[in-house]
Backbone as JSON, one array per atom type, in Angstrom:
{
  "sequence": "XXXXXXXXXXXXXXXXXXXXXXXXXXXXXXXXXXXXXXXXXXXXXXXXXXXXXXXXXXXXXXXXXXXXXXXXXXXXXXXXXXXXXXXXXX",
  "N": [[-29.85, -14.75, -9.8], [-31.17, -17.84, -10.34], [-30.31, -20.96, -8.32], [-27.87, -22.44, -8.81], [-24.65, -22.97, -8.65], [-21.96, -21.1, -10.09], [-19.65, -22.08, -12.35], [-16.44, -23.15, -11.32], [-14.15, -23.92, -12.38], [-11.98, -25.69, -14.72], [-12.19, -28.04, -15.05], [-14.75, -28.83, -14.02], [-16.29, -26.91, -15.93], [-15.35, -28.75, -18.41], [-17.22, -30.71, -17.95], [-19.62, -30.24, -18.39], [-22.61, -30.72, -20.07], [-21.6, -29.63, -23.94], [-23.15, -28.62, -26.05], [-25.94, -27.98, -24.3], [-24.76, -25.78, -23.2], [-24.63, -23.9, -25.37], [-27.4, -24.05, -25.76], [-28.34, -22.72, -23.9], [-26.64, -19.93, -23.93], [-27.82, -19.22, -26.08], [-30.48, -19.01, -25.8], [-30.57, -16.48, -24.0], [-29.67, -14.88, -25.8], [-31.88, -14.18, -27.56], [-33.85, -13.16, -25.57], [-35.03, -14.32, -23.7], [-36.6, -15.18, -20.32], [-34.95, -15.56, -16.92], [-33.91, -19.28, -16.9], [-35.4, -21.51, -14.84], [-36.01, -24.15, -12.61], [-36.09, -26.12, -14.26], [-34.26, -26.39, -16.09], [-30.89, -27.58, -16.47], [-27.81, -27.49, -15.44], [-25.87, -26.64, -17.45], [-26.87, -25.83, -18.78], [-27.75, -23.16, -17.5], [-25.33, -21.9, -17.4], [-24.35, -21.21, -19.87], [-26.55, -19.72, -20.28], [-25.79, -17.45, -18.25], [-23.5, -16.84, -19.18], [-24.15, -15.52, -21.7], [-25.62, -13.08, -20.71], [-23.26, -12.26, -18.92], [-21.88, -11.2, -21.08], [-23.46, -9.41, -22.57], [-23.54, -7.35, -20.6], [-25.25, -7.38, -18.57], [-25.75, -8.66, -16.14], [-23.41, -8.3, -13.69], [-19.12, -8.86, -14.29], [-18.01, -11.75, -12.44], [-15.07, -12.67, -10.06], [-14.79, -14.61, -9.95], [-15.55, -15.96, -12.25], [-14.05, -14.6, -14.4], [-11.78, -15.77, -13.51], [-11.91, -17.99, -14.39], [-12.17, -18.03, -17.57], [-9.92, -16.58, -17.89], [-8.14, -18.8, -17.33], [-9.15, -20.97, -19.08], [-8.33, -19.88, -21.5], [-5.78, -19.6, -21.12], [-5.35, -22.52, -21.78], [-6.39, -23.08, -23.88], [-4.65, -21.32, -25.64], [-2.27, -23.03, -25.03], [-2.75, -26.03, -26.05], [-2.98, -24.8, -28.9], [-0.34, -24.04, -29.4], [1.12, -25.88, -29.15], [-0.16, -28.12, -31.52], [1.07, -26.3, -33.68], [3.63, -26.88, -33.25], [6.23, -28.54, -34.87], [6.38, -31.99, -35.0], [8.28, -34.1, -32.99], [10.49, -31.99, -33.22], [12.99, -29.67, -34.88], [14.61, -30.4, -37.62], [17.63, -30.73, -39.46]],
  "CA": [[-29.93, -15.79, -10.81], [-30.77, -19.52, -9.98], [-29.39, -21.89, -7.04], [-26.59, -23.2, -9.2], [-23.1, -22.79, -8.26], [-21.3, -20.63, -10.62], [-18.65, -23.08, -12.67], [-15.41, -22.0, -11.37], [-13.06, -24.79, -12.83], [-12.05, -26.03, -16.12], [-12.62, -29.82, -14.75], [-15.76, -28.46, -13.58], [-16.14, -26.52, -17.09], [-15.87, -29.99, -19.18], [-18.12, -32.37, -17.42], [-20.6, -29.73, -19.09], [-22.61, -30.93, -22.17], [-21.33, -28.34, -24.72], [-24.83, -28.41, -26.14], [-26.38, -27.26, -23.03], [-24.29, -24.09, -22.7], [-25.17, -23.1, -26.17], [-28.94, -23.76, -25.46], [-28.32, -21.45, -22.65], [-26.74, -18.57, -24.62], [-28.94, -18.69, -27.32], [-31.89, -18.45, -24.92], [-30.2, -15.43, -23.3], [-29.72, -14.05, -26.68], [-32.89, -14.12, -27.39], [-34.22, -12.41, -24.43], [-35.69, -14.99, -22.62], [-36.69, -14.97, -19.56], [-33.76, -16.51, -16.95], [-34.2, -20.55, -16.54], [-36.01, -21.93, -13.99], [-35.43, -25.28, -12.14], [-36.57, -27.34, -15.18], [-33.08, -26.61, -16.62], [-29.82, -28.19, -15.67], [-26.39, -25.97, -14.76], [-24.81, -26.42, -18.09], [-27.91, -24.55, -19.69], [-27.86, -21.68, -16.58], [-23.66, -21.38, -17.32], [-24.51, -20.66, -21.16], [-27.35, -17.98, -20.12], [-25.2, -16.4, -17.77], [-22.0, -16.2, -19.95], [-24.39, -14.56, -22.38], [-25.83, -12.09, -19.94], [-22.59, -11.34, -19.26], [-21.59, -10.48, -22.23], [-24.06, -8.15, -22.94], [-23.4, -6.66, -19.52], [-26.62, -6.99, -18.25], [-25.04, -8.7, -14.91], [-21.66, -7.98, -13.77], [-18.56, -10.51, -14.71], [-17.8, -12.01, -11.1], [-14.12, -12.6, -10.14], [-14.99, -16.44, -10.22], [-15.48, -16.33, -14.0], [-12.49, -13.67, -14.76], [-10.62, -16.8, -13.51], [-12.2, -19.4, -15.21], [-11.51, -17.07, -18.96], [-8.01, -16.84, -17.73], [-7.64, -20.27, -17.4], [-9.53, -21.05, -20.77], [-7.4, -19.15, -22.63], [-4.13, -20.52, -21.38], [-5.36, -24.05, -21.76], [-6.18, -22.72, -25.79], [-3.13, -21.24, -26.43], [-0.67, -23.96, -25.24], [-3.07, -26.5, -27.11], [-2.49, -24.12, -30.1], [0.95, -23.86, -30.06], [1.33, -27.57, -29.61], [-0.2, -27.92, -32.48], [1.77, -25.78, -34.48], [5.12, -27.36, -32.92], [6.76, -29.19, -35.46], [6.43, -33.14, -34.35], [10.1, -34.57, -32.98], [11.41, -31.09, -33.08], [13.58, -29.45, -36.33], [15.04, -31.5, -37.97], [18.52, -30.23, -40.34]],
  "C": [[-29.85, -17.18, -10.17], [-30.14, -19.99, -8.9], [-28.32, -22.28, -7.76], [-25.7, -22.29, -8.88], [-22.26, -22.69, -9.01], [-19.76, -21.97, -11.05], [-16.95, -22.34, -12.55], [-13.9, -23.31, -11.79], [-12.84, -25.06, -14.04], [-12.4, -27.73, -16.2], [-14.06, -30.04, -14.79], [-16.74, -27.93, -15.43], [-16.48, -28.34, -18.06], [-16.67, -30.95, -18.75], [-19.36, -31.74, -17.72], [-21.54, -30.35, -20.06], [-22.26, -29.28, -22.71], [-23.01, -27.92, -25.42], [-25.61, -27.63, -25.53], [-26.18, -25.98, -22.89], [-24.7, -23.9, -23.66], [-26.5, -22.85, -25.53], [-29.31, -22.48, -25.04], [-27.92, -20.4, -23.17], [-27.52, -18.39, -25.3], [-30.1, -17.81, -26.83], [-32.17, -16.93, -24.6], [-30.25, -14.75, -23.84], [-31.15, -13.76, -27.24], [-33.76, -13.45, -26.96], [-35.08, -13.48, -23.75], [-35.62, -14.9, -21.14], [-35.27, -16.36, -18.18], [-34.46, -18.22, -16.27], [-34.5, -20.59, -15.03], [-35.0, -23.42, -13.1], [-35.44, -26.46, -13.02], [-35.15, -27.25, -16.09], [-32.11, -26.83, -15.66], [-28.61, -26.82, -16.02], [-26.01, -25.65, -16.18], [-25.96, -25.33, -18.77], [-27.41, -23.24, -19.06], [-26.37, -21.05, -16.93], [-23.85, -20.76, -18.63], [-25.62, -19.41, -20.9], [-26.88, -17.33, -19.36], [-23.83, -16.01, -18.41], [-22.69, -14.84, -20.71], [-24.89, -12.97, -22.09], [-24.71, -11.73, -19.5], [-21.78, -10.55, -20.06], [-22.29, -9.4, -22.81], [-24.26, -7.42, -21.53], [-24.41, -6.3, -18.67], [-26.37, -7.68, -16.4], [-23.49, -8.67, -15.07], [-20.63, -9.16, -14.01], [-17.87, -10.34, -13.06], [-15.91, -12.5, -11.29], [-13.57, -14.34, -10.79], [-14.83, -16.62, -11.91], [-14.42, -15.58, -14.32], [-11.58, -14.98, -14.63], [-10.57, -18.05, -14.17], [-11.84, -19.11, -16.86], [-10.82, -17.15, -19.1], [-7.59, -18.51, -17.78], [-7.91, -21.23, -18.65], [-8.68, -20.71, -21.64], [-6.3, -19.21, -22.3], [-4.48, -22.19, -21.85], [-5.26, -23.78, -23.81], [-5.18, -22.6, -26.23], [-2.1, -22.09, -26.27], [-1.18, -25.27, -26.18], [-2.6, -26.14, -28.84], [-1.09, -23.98, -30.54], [1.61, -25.12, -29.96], [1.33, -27.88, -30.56], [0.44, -27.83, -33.62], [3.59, -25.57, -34.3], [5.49, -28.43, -33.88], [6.95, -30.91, -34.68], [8.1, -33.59, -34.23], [10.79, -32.96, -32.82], [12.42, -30.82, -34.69], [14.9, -30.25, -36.36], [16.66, -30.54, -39.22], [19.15, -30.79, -41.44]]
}
């Protein structure tokens, strides 16, 4: 798949357009054929999430870590959130 360089950060991750990666799954979903050079990374990161999701290439260790790291950044957002501002109050 492509010359781009697998996104293995979450720094790396947001300097994405979000846009882009959809494009790129959609495409994937789809069945399109995989992007060329006329698309940019954030497209190729959205058609390879979606290819691996339908297991059509394998999930590399690089992305296992980038998931993991997604999904702690979510949940402490989330439970921020749902932390009472100032702390309880009596």
């Amino acid at each position: 798949m492509s010359n781009f360089v697998p996104v293995a950060t979450l720094d790396d991750l947001d300097s994405l357009p979000e846009g882009e990666q959809l494009e790129g799954y959609l495409s994937a979903e789809r069945g399109d054929p995989e992007p060329g050079e006329n698309r940019g990374r954030a497209f190729w990161h959205g058609y390879r999430m979606r290819m691996m999701d339908w297991g059509v290439i394998p999930i590399d260790d690089t992305h296992r870590k980038l998931v993991r790291d997604w999904l702690a950044r979510e949940r402490s957002r989330r439970l921020k959130a749902l932390s009472p501002k100032g702390g309880a109050k009596k």
